[in-house]
C-alpha positions in Angstrom: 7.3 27.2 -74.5 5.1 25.9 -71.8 5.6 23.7 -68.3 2.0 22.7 -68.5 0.5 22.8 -71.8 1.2 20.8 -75.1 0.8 22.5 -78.2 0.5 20.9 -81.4 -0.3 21.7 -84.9 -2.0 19.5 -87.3 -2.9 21.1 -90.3 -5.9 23.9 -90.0 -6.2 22.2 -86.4 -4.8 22.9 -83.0 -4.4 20.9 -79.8 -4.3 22.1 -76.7 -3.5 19.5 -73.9 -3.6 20.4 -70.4 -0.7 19.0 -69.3 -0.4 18.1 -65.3 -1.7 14.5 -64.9 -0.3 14.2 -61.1 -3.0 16.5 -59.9 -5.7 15.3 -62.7 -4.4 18.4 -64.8 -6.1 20.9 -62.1 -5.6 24.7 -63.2 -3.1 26.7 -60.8 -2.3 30.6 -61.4 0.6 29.4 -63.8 -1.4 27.1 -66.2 -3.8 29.7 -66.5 -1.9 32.0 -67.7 -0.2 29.6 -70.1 -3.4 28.6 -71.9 -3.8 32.4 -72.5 -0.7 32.8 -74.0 -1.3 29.8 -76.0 -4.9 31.0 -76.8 -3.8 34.6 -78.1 -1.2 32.8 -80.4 -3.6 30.7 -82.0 -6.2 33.5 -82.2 -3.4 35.6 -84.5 -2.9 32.3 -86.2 -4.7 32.7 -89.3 -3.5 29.1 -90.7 -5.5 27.7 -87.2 -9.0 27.7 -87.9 -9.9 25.0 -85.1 -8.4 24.4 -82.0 -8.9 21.4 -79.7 -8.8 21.4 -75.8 -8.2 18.2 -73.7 -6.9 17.0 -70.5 -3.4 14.5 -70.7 -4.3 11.0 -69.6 -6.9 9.1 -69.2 -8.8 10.2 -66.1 -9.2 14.1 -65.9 -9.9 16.6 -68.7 -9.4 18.9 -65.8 -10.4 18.0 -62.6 -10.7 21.9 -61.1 -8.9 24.5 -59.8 -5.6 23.2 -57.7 -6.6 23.1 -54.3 -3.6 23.7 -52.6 -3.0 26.8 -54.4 -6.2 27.9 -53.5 -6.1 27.3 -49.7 -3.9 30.1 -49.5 -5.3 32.6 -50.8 -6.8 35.6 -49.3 -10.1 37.2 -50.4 -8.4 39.5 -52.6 -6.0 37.3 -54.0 -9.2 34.6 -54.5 -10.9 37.8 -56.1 -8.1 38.6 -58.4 -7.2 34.8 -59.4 -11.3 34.2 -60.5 -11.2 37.4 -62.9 -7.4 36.1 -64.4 -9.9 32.7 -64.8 -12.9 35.1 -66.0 -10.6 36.4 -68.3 -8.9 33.3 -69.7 -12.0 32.0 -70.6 -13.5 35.1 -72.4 -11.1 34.8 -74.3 -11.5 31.1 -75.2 -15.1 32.0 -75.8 -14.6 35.4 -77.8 -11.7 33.8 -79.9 -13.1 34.4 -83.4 -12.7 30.6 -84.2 -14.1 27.6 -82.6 -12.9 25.6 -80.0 -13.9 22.0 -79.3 -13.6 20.2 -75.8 -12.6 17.1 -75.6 -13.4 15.6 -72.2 -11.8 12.6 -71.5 -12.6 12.1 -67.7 -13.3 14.3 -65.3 -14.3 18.2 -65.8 -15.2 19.2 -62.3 -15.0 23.0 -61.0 -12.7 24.7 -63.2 -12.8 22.1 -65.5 -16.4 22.2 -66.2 -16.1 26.0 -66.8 -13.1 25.7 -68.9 -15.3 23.3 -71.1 -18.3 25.5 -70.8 -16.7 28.7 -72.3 -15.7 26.0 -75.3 -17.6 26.3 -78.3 -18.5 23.3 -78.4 -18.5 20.0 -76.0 -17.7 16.2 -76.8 -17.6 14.1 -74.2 -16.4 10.2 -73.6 -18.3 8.2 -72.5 -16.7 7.8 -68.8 -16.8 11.6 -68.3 -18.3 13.0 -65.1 -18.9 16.6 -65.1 -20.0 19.4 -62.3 -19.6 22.1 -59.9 -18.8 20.6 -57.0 -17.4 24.1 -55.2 -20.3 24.0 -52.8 -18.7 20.6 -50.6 -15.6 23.2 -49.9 -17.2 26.0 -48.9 -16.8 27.7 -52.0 -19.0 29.2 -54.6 -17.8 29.0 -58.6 -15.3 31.3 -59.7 -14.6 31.3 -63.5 -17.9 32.3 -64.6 -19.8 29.2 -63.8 -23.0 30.5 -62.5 -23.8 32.3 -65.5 -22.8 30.0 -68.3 -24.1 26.9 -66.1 -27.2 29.2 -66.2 -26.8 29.9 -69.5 -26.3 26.3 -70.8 -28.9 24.1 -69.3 -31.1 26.7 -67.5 -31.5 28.1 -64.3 -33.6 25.0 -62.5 -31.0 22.6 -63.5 -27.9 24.9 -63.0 -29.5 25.7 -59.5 -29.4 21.5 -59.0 -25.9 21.0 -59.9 -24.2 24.3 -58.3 -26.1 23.8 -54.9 -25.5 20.3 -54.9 -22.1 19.9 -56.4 -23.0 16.4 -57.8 -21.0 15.1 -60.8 -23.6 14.2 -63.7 -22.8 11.7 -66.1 -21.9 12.4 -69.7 -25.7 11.2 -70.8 -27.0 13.5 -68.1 -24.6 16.1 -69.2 -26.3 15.6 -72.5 -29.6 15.4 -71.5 -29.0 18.8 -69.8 -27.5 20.6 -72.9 -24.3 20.7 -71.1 -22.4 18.3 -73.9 -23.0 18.6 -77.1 -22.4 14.9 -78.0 -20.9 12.0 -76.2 -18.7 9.0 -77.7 -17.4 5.7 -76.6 -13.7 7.0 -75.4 -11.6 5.0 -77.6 -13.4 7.1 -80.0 -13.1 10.4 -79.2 -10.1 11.8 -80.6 -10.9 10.7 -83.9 -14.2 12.4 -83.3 -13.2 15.2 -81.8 -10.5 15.4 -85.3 -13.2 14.7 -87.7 -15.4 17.3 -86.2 -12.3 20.2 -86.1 -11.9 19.3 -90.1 -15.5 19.5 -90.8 -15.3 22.7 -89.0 -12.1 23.9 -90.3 -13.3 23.5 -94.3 -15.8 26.1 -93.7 -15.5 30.0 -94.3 -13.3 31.2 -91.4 -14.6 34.7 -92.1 -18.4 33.1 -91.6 -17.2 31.6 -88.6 -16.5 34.3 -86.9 -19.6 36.3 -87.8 -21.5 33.4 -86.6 -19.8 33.4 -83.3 -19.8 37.4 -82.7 -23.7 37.2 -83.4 -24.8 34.2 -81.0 -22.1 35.7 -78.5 -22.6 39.2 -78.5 -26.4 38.8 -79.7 -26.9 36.6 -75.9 -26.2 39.9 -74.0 -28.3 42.8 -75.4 -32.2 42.6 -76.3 -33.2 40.7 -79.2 -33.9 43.2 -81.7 -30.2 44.4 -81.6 -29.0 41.3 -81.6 -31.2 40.7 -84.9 -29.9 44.0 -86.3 -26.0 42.9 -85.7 -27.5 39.5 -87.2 -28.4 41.6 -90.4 -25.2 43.8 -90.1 -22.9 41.1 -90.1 -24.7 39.1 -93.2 -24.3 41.9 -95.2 -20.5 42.1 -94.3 -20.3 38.6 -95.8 -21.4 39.7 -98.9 -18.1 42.3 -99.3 -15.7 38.6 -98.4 -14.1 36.3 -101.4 -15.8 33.8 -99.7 -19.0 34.5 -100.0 -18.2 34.6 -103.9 -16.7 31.4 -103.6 -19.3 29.5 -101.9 -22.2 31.3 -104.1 -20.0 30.2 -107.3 -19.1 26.7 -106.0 -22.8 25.7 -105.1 -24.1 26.8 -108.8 -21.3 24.8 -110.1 -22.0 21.9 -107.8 -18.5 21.6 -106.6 -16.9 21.9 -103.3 -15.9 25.3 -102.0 -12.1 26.1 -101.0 -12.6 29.0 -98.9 -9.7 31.0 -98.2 -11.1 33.4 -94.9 -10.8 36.1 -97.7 
């Protein structure tokens, strides 16, 4: 189905590998618009309930946008190949279902937004991450400024984006840029234990928690307290909720069925 993705299925679980090691899996027009194809399958997928992203190799998760595709360009087609990235990642990021990155080496540029718009990070140990756009004369295109911003706050984003230094994976988690980092013979088998620790929860709780951090980030806080409230009362019309009410009184394990 795809030149330069791998797709796999393992249970409730998907991996996604990033699949161009020559170039340290850097994201052209045409692998871009492969992981949105891949990303829209899984989101109508409802047997996926986690999916995995990672770089193939050893050395890159992705190591940014490919260069010599972007040397090319001219303004508008640089405009219209950052919203096609803009895009791609919304969607990662508004998916309904959480997405893990596993960064197995370098997430630089594109790389570092592609994990960024992730629900959640895990890094190796070796990982190097940044925006190094600035040493090429660039600025970041897939939304890095504002979830940068977003992630670590504006002082430390300002550091990183108008310096284009790579930060190791304890600075990245000192920062709040990774959400945990592990020796990287270990972090599949992290990465795979978190994704089924994930995927045994309510898939129908998920997603409301998701839509309310998300959409609640954007709009004041008392709206995003009323969608909060909306959405917690939505739970209460779901199987699950039933399920996981019954299951705790009967001190059990729940088997939710994102009903």
């Amino acid at each position: 189905m795809f030149d330069n993705l791998q797709l796999a299925r393992e249970g409730p679980i998907a991996l996604v590998t990033i699949n161009r090691p020559q170039v340290l899996n850097a994201l052209n027009g045409q692998t871009l618009s492969e992981l949105a194809r891949a990303m829209d399958d899984l989101r109508q997928d409802a047997a996926v309930r986690v999916v995995i992203v990672t770089g193939s190799g050893e050395k890159a998760f992705v190591a940014g946008a490919d260069i010599s595709e972007l040397a090319s360009l001219t303004p508008a087609q640089a405009q219209e190949h950052a919203l096609l990235g803009q895009r791609v990642f919304d969607s990662i990021e508004r998916m309904g279902k959480p997405v893990i990155a596993a960064i197995n080496g370098f997430a630089l540029g594109g790389g570092c937004e592609l994990a960024m718009a992730c629900t959640l990070r895990v890094a190796a140990d070796t990982a190097r991450l940044g925006q190094p756009e600035i040493n090429l004369g660039i600025s970041p295109g897939f939304a890095g400024t504002q979830r940068l911003s977003r992630l670590v706050g504006k002082g430390a984003a300002l550091d990183l984006l108008l310096t284009g230094r790579h930060v190791t994976a304890d600075e990245a988690l000192r920062l709040g840029l990774v959400n945990r980092v592990v020796p990287a013979a270990d972090l599949m088998t992290t990465v795979r234990t978190l994704a089924g620790d994930l995927a045994a929860k309510a898939p129908l709780a998920t997603r409301y928690i998701l839509d309310a951090v998300h959409r609640g980030s954007d709009v004041p806080f008392a709206e995003g307290a009323f969608l909060e409230a909306s959405l917690f009362g939505l739970a209460f019309s779901t199987a699950d909720m039933r399920e996981g009410t019954r299951a705790f009184l009967d001190k059990r394990k729940p088997a939710f069925k994102g009903e």
